[in-house]
ROSE-635516 format. One record per atom (N, C-alpha, C, O): residue in one letter; atom name; y, z, x. Coordinates in Angstrom, 1 decimal. Layout:
% ROSE-635516
<node residuo="A" atomo="CA" c2="Y" c3="Z" c1="X"/>
...
END
This chain:
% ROSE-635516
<node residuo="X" atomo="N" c2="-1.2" c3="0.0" c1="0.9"/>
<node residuo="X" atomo="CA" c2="0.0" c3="0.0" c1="0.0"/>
<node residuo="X" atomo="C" c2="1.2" c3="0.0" c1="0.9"/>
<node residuo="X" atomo="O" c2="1.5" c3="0.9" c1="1.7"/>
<node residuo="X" atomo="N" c2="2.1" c3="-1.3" c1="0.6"/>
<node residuo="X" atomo="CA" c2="3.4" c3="-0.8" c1="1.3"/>
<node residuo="X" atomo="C" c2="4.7" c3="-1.7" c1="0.4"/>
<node residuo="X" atomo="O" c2="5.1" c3="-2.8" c1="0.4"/>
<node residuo="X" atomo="N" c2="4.9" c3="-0.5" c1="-0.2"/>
<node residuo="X" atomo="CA" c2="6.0" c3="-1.1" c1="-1.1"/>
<node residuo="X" atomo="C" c2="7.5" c3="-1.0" c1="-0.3"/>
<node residuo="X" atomo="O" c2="7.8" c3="-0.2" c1="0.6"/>
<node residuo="X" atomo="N" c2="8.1" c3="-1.6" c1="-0.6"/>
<node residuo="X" atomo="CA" c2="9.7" c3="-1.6" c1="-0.4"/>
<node residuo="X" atomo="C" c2="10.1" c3="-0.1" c1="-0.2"/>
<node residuo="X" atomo="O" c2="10.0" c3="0.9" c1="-0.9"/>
<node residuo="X" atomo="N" c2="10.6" c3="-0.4" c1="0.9"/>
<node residuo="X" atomo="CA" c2="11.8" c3="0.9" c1="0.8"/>
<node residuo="X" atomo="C" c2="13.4" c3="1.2" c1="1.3"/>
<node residuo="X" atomo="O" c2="13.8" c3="0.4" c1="2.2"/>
<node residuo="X" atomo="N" c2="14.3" c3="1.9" c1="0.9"/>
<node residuo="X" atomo="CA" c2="15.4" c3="1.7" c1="1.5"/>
<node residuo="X" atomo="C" c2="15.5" c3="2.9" c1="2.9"/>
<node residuo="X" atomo="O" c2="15.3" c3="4.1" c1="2.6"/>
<node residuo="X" atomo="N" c2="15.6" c3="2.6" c1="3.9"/>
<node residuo="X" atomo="CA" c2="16.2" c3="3.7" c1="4.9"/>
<node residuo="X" atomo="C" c2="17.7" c3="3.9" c1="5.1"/>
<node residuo="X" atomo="O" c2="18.4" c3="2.9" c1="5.4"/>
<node residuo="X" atomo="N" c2="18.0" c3="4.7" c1="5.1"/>
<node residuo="X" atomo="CA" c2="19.5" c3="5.2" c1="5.8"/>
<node residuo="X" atomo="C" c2="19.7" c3="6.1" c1="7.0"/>
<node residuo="X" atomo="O" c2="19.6" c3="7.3" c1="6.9"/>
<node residuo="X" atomo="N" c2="19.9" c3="5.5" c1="8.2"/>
<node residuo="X" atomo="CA" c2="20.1" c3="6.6" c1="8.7"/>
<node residuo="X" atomo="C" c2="21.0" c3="6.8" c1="9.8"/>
<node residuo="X" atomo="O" c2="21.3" c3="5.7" c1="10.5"/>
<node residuo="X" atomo="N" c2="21.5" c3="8.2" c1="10.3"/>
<node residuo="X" atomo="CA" c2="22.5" c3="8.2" c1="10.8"/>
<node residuo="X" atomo="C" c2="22.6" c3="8.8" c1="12.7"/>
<node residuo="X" atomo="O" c2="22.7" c3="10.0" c1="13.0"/>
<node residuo="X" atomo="N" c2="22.5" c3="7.9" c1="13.5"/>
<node residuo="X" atomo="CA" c2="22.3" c3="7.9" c1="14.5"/>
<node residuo="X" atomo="C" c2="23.6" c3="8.7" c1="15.4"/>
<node residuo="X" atomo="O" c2="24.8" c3="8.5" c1="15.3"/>
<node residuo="X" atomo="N" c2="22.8" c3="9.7" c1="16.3"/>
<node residuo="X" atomo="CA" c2="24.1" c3="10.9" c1="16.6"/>
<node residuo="X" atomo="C" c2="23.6" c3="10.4" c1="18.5"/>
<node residuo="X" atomo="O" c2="22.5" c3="10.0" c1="19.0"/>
<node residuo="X" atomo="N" c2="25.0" c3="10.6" c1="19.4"/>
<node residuo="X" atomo="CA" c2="24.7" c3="10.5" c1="20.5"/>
<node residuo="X" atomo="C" c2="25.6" c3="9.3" c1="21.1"/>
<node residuo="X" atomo="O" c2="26.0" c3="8.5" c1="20.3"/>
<node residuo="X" atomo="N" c2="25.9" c3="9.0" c1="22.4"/>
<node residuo="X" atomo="CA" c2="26.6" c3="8.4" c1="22.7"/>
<node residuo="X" atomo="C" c2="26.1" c3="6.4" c1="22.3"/>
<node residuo="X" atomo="O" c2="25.4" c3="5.6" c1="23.0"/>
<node residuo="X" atomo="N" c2="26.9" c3="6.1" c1="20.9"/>
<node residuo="X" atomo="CA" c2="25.9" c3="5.0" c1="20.6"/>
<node residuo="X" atomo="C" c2="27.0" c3="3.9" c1="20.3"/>
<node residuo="X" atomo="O" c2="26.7" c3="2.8" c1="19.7"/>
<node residuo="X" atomo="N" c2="28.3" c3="4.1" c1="20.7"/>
<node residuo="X" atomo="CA" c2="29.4" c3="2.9" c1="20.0"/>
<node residuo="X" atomo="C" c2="29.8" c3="2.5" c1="21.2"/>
<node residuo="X" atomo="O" c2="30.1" c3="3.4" c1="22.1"/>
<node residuo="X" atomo="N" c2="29.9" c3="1.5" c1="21.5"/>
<node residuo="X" atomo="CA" c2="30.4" c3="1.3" c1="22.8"/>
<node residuo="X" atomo="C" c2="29.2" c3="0.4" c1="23.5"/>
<node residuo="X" atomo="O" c2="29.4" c3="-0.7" c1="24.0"/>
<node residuo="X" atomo="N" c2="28.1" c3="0.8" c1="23.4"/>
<node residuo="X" atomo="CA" c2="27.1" c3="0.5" c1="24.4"/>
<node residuo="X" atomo="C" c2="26.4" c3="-0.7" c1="23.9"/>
<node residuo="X" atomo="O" c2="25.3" c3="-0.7" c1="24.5"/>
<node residuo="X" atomo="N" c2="26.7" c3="-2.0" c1="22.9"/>
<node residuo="X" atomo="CA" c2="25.7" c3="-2.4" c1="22.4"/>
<node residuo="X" atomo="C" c2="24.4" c3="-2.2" c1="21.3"/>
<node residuo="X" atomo="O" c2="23.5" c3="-3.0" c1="21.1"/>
<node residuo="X" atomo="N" c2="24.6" c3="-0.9" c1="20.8"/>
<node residuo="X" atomo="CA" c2="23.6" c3="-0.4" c1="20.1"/>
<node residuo="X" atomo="C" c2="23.5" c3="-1.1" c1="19.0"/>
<node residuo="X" atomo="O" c2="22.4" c3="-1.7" c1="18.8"/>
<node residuo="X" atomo="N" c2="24.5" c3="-1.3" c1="18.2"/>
<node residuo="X" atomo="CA" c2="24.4" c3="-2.2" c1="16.6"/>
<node residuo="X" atomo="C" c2="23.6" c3="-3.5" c1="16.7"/>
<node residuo="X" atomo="O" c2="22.7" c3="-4.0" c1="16.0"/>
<node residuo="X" atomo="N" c2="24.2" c3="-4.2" c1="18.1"/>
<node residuo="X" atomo="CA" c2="23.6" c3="-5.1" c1="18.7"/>
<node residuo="X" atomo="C" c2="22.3" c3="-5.3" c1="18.8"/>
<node residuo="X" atomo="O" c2="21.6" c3="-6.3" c1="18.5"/>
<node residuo="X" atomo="N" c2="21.8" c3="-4.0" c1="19.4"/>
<node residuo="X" atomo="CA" c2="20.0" c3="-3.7" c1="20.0"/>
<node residuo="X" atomo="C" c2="19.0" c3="-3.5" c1="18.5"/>
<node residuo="X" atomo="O" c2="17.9" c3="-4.0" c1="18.2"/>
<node residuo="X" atomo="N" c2="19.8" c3="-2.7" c1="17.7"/>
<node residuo="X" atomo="CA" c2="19.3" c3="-2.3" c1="16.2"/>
<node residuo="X" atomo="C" c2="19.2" c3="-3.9" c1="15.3"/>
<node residuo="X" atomo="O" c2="18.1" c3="-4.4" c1="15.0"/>
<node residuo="X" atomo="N" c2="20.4" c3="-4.5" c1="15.1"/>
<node residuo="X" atomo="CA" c2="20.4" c3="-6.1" c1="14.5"/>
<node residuo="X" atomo="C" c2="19.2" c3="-6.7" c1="15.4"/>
<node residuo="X" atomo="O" c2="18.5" c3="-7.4" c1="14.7"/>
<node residuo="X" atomo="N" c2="18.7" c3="-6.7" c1="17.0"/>
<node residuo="X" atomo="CA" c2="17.6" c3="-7.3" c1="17.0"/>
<node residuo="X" atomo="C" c2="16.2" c3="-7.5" c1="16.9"/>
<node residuo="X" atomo="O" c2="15.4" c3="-8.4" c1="16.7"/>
<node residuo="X" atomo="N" c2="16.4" c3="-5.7" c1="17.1"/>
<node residuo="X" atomo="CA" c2="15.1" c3="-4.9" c1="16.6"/>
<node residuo="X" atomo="C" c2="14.6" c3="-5.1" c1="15.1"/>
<node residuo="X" atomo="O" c2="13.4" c3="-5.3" c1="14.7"/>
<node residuo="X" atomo="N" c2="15.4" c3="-5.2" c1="14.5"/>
<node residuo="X" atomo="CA" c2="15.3" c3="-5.1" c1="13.0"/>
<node residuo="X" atomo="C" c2="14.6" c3="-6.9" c1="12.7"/>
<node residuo="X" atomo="O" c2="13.9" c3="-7.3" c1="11.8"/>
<node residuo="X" atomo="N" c2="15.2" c3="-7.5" c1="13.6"/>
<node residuo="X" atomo="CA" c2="15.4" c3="-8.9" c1="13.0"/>
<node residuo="X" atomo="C" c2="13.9" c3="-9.4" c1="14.1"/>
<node residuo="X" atomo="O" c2="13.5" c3="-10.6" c1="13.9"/>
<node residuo="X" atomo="N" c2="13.3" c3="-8.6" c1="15.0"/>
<node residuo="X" atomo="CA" c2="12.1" c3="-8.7" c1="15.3"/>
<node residuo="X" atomo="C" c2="10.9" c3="-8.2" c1="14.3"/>
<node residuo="X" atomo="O" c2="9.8" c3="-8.8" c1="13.9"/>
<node residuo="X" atomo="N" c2="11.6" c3="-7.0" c1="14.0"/>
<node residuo="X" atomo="CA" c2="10.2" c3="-7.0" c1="12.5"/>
<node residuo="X" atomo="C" c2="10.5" c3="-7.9" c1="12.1"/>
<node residuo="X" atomo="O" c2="11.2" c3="-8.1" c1="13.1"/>
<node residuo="X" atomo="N" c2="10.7" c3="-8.9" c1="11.4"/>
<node residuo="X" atomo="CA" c2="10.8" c3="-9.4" c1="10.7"/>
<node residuo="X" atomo="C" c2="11.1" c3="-9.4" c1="9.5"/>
<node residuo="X" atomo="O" c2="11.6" c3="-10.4" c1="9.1"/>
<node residuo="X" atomo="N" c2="11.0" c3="-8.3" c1="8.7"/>
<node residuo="X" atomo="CA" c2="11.2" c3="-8.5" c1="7.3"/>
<node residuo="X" atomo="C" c2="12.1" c3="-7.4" c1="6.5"/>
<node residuo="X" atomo="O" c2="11.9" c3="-7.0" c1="5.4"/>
<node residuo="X" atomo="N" c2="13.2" c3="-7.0" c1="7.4"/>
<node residuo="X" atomo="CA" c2="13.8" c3="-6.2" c1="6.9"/>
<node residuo="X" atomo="C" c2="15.1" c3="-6.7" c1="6.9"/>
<node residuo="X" atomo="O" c2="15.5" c3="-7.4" c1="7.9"/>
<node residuo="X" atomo="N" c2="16.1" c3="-6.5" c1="5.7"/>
<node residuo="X" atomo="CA" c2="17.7" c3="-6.8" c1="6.0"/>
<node residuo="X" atomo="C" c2="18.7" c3="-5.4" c1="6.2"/>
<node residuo="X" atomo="O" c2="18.2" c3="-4.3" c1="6.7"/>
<node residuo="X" atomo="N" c2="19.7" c3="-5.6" c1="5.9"/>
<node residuo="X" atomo="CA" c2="20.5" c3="-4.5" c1="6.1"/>
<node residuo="X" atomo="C" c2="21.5" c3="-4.5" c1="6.7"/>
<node residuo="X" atomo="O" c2="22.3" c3="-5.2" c1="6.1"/>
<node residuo="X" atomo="N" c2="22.0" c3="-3.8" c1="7.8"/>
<node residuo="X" atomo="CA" c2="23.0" c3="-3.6" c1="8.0"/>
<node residuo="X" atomo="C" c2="23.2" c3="-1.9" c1="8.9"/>
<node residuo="X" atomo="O" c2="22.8" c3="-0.7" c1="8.7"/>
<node residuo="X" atomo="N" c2="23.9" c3="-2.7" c1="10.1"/>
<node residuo="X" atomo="CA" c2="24.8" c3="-1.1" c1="11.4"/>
<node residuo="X" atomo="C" c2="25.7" c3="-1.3" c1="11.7"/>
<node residuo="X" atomo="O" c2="26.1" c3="-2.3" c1="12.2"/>
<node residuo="X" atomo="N" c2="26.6" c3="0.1" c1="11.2"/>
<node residuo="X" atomo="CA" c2="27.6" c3="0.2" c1="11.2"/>
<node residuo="X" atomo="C" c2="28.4" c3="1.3" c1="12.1"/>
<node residuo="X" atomo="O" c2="28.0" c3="2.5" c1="12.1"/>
<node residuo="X" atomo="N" c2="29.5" c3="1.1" c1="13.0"/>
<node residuo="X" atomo="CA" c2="29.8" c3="2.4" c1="13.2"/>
<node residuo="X" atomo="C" c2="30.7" c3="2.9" c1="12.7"/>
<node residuo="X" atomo="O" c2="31.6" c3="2.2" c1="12.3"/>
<node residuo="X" atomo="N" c2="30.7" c3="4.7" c1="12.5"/>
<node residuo="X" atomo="CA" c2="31.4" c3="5.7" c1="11.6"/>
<node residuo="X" atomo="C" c2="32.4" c3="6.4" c1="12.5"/>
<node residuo="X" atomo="O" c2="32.2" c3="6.7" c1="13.7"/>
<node residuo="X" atomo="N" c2="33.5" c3="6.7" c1="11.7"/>
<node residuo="X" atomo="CA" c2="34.5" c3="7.4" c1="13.0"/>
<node residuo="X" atomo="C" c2="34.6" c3="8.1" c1="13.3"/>
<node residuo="X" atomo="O" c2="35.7" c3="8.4" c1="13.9"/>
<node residuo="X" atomo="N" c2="33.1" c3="9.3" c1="13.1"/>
<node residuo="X" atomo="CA" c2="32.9" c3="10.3" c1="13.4"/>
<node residuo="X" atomo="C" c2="31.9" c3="9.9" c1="15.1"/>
<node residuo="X" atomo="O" c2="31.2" c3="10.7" c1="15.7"/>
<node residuo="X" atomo="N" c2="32.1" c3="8.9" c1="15.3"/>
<node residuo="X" atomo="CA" c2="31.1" c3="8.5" c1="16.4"/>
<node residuo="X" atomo="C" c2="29.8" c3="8.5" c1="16.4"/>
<node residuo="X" atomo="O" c2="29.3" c3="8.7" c1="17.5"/>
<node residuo="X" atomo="N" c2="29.0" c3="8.2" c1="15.2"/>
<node residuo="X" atomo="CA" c2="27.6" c3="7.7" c1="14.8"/>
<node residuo="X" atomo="C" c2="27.4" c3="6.4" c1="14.5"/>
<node residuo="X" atomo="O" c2="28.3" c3="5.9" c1="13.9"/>
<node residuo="X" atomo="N" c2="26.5" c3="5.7" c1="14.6"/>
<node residuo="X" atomo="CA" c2="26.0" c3="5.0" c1="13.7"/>
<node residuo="X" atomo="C" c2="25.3" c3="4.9" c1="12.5"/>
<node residuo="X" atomo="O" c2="24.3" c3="5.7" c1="12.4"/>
<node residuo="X" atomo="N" c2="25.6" c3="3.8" c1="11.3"/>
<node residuo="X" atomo="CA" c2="24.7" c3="4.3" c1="10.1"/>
<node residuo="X" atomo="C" c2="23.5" c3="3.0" c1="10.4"/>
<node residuo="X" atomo="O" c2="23.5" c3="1.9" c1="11.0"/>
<node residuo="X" atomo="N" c2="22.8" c3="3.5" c1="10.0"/>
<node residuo="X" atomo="CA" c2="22.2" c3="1.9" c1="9.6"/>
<node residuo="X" atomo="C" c2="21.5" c3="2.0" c1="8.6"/>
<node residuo="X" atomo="O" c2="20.6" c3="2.9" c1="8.6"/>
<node residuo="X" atomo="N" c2="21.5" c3="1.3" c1="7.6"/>
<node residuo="X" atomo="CA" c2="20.5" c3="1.2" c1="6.2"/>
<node residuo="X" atomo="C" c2="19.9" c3="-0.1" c1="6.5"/>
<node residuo="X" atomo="O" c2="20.5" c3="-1.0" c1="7.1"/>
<node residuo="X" atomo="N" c2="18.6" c3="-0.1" c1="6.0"/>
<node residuo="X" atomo="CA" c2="17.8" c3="-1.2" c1="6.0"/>
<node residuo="X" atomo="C" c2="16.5" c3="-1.1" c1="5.3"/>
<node residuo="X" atomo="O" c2="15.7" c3="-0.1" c1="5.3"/>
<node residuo="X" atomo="N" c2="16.4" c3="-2.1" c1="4.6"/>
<node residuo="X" atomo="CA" c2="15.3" c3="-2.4" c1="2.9"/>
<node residuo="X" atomo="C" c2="14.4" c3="-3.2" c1="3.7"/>
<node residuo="X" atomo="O" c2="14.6" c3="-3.8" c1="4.7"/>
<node residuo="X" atomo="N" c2="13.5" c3="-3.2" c1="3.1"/>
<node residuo="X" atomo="CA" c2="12.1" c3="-3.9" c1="3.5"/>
<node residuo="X" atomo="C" c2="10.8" c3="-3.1" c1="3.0"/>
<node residuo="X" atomo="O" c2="10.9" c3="-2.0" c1="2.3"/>
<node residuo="X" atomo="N" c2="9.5" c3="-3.5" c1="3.3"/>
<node residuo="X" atomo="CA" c2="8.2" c3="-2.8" c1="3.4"/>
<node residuo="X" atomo="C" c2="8.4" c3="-1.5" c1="4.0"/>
<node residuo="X" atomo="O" c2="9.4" c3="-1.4" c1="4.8"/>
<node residuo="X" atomo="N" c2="7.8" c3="-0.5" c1="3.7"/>
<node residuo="X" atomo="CA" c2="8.0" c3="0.9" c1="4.0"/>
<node residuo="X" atomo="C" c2="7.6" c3="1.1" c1="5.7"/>
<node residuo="X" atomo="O" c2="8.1" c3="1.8" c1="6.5"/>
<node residuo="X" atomo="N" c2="6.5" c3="0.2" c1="5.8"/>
<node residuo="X" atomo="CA" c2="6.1" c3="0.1" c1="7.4"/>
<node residuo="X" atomo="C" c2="7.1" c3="-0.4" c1="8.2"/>
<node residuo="X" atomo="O" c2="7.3" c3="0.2" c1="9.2"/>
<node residuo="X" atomo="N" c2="8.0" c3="-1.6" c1="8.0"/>
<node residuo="X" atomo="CA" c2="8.9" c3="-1.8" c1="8.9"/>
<node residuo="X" atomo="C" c2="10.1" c3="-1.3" c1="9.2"/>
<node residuo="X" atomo="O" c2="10.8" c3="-1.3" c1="10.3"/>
<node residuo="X" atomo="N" c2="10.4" c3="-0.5" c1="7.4"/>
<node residuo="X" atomo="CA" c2="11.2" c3="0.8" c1="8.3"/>
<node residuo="X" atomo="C" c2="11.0" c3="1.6" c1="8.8"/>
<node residuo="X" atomo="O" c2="12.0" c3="1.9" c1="9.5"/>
<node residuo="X" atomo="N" c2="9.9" c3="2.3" c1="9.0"/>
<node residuo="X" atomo="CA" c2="9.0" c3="3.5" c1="9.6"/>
<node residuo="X" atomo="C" c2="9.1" c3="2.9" c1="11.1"/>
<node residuo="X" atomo="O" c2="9.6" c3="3.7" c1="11.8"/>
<node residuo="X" atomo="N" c2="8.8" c3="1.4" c1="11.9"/>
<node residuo="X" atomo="CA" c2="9.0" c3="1.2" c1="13.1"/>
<node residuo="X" atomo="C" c2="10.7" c3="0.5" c1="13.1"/>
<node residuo="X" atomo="O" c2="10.9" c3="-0.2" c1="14.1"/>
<node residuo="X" atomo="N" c2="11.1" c3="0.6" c1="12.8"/>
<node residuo="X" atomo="CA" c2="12.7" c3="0.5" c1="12.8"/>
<node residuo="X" atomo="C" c2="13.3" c3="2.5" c1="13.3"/>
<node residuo="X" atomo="O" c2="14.2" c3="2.9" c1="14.1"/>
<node residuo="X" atomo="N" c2="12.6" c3="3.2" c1="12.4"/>
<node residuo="X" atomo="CA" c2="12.9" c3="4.3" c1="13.1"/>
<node residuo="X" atomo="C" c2="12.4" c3="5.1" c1="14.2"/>
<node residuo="X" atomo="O" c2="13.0" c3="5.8" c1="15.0"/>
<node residuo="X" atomo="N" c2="11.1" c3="4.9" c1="14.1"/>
<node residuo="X" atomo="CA" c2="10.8" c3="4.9" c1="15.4"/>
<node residuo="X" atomo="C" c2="11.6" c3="4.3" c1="16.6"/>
<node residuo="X" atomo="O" c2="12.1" c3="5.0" c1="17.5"/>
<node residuo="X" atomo="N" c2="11.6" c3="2.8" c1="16.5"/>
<node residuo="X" atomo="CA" c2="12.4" c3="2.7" c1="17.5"/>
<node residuo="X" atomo="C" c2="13.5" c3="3.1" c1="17.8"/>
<node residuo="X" atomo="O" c2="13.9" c3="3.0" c1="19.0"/>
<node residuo="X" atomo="N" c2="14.5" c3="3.9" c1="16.6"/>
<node residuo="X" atomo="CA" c2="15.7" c3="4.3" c1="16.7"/>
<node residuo="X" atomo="C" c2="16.0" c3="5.9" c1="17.4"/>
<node residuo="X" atomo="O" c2="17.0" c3="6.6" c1="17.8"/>
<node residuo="X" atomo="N" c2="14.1" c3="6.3" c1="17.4"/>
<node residuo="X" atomo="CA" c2="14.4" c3="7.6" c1="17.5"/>
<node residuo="X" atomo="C" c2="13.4" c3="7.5" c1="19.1"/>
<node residuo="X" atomo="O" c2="12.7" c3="8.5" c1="19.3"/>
<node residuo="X" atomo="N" c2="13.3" c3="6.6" c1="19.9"/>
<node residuo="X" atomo="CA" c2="12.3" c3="6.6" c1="21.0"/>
<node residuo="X" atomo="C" c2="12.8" c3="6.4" c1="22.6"/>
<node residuo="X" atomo="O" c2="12.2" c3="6.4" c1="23.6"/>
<node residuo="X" atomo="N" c2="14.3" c3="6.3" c1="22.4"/>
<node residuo="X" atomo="CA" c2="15.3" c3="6.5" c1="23.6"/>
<node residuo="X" atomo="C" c2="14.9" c3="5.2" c1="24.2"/>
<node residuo="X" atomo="O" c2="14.9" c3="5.2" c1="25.4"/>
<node residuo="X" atomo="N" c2="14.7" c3="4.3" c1="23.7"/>
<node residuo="X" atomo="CA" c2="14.3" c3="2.8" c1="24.5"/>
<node residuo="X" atomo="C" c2="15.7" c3="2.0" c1="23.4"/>
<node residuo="X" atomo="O" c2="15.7" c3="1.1" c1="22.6"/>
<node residuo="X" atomo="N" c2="16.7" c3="3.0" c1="23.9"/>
<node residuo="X" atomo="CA" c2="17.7" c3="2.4" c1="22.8"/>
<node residuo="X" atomo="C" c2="19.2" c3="2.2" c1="24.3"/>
<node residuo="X" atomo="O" c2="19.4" c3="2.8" c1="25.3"/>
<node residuo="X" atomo="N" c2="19.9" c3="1.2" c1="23.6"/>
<node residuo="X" atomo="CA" c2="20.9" c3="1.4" c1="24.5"/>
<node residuo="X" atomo="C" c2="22.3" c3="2.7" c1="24.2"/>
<node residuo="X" atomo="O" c2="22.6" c3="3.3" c1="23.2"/>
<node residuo="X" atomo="N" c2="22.9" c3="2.7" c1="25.6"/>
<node residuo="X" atomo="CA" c2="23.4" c3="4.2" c1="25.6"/>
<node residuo="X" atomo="C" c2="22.5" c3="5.5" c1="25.1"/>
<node residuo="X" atomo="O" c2="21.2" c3="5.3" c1="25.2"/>
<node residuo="X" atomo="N" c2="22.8" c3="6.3" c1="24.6"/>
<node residuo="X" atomo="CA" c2="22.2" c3="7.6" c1="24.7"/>
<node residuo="X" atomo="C" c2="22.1" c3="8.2" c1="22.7"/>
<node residuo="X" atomo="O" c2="23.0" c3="8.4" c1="21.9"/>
<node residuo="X" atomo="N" c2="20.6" c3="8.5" c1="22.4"/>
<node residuo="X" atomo="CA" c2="20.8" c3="9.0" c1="21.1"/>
<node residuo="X" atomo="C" c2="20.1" c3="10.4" c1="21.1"/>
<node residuo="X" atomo="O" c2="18.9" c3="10.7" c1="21.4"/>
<node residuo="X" atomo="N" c2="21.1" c3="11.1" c1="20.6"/>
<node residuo="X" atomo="CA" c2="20.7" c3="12.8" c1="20.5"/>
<node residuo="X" atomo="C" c2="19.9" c3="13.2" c1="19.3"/>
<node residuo="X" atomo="O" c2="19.3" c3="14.3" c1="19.1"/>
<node residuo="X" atomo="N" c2="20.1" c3="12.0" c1="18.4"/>
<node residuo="X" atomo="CA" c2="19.1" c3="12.8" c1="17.2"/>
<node residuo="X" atomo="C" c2="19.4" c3="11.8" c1="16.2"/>
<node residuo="X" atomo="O" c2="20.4" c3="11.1" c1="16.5"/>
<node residuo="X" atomo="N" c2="19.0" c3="11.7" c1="15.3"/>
<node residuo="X" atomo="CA" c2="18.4" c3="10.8" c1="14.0"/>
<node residuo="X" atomo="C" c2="17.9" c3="11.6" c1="12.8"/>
<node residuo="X" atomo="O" c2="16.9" c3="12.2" c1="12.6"/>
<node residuo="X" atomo="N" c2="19.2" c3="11.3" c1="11.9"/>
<node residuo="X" atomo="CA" c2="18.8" c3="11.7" c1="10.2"/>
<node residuo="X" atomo="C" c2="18.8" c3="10.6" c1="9.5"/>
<node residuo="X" atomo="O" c2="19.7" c3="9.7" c1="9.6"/>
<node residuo="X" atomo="N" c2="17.6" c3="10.8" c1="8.6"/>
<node residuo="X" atomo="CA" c2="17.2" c3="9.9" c1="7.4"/>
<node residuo="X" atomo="C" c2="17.0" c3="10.2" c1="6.2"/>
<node residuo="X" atomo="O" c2="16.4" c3="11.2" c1="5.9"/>
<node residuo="X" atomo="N" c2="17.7" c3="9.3" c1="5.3"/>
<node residuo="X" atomo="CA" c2="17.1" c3="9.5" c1="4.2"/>
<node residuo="X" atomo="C" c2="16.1" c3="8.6" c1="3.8"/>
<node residuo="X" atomo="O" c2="15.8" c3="7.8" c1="4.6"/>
<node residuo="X" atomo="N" c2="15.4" c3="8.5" c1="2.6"/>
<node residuo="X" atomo="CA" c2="14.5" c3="7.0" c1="2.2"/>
<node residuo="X" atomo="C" c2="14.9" c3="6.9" c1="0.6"/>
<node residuo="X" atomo="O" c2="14.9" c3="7.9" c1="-0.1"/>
<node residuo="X" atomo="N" c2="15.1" c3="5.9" c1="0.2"/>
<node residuo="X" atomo="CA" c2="15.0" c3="5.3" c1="-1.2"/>
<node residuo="X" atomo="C" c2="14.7" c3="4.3" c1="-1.8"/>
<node residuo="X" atomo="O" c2="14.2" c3="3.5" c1="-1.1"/>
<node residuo="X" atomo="N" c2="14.8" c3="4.0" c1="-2.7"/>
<node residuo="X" atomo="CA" c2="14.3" c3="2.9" c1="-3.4"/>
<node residuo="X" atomo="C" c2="15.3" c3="1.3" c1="-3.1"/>
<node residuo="X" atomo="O" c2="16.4" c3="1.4" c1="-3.6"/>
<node residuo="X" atomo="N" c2="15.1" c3="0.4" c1="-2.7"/>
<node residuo="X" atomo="CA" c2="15.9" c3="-0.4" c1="-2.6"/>
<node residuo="X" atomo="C" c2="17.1" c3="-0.8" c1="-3.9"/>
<node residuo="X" atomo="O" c2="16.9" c3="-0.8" c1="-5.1"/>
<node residuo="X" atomo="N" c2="18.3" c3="-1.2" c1="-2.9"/>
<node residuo="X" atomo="CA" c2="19.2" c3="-1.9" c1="-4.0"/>
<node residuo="X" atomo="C" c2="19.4" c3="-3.2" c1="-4.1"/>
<node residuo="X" atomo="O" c2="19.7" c3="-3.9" c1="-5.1"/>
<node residuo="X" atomo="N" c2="19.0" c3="-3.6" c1="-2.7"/>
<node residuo="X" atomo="CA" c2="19.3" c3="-5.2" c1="-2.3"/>
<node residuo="X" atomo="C" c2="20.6" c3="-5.8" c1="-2.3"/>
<node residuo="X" atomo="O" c2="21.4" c3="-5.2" c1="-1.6"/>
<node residuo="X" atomo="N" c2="20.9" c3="-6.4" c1="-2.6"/>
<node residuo="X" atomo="CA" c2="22.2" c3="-7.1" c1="-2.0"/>
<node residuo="X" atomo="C" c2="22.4" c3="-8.2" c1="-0.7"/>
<node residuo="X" atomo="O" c2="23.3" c3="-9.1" c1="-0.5"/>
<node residuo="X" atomo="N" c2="21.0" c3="-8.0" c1="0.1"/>
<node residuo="X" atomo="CA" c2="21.3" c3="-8.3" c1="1.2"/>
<node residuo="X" atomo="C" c2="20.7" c3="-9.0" c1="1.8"/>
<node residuo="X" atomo="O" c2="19.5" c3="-8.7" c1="1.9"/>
<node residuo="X" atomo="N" c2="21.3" c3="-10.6" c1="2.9"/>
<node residuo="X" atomo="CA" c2="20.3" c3="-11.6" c1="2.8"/>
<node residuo="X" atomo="C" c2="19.7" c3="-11.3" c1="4.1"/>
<node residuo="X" atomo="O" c2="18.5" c3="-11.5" c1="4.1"/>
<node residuo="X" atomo="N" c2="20.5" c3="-10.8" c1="5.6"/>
<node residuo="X" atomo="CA" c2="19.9" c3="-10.6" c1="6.1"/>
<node residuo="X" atomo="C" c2="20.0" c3="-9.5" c1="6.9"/>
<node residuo="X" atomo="O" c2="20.3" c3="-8.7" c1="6.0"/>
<node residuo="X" atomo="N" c2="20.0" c3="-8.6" c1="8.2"/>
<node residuo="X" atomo="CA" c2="20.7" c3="-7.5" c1="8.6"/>
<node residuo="X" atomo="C" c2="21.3" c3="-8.2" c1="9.9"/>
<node residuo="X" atomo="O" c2="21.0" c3="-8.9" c1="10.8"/>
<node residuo="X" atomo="N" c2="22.4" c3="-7.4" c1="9.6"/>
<node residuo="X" atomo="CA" c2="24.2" c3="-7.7" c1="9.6"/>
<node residuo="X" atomo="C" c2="24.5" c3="-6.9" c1="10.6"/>
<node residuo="X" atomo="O" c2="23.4" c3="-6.5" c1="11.1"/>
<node residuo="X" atomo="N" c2="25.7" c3="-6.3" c1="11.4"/>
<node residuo="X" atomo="CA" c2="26.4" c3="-6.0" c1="12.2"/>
<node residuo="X" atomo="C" c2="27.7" c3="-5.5" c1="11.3"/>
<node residuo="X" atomo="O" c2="28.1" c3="-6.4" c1="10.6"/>
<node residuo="X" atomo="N" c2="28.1" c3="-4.6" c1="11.3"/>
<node residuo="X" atomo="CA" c2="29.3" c3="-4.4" c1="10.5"/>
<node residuo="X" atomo="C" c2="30.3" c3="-3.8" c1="11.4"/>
<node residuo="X" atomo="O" c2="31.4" c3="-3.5" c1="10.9"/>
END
């Protein structure tokens, strides 16, 4: 079973500046099958939400949370939900 899901999450640690949105839009767009969207916040995080199969978000956060990320990430909160869609592919914001 792997139904759709939405992830949100909010990436803490030295992550604006360094290419990260960048490294996340490729990662994401290596699974394959997820859209969405990284953004950064001016509290100096990044968000990123992204819909897809529940498995490709599950390795979307993994990778986000496995330090094979560029610059430095101290920690990673998520939520999960049901998709809204909107979105054709994942974006850079």
């Amino acid at each position: 079973m792997n139904e759709n899901a939405r992830l949100t999450a909010w990436v803490r640690g030295r992550v604006q500046g360094v290419g990260f949105r960048w490294f996340t839009r490729a990662s994401a767009l290596r699974i394959g099958t997820l859209v969405g969207f990284a953004s950064n916040l001016d509290d100096g995080r990044v968000q990123v939400v992204a819909e897809g199969p529940r498995a490709g978000c599950e390795e979307l956060l993994e990778w986000l949370r496995t330090g094979d990320t560029p610059g430095r990430v101290d920690g990673v909160t998520e939520i999960w939900d049901t998709p809204r869609g909107g979105y054709e592919t994942f974006e850079i914001r």
